[in-house]
Structure formats: structure tokens, C-alpha cells
C-alpha positions in Angstrom: 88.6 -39.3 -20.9 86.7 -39.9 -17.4 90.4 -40.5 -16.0 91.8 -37.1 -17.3 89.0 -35.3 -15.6 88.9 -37.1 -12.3 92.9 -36.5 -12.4 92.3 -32.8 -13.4 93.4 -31.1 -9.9 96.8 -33.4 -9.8 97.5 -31.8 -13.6 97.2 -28.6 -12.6 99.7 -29.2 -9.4 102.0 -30.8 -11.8 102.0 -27.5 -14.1 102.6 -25.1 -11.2 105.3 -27.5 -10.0 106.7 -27.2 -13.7 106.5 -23.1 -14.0 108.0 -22.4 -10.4 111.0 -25.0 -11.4 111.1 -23.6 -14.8 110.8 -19.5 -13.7 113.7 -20.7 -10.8 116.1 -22.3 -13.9 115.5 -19.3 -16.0 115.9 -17.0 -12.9 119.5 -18.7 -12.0 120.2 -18.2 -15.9 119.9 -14.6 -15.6 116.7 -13.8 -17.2 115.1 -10.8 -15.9 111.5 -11.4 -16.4 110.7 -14.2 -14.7 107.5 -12.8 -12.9 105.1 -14.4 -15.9 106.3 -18.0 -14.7 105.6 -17.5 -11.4 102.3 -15.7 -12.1 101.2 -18.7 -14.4 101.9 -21.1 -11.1 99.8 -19.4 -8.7 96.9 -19.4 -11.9 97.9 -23.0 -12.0 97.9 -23.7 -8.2 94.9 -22.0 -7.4 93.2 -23.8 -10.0 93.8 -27.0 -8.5 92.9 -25.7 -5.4 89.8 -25.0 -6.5 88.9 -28.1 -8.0 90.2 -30.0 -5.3 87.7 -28.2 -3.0 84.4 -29.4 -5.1 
């Protein structure tokens, strides 16, 4: 558990990594709402911002 938490910041990279790529694919599929994918990677990215900064 102590290795999931001091990992935490690099999870949340990974997930904002993960919903840009995945709002791009959907994007290029021809979805039209695509903004909640990108919204949930700047949640995502500023979260591991901020833990990185602590």
C-alpha cells in the first residue's frame, strides 16, 4: 500500500495520458462530445501536479 501512495502523482499522469489518447481516438472516430475526456485529463493532470508539489 505504501508503494501505491508514494507512486500516486505518476497514476494520475498515467490517467490524463489515458483520457487525452482516448478523447483523441474517439475524436478521430467522429464522436461529438469529446470535451468530458479532455476535462477529466486536466482534473487528472492537475492532480498530479499538485501532489507532486508537496
Amino acid at each position: 500500500m505504501q508503494a501505491f501512495f508514494e507512486n500516486l502523482e505518476a497514476l494520475f499522469f498515467a490517467l490524463a495520458f489515458g483520457s487525452v489518447v482516448f478523447g483523441l481516438l474517439a475524436r478521430l472516430l467522429g464522436v461529438q462530445r469529446t470535451w468530458p475526456f479532455f476535462l477529466l485529463a486536466a482534473l487528472w493532470l492537475v492532480l498530479g501536479l499538485l501532489l507532486r508539489l508537496e
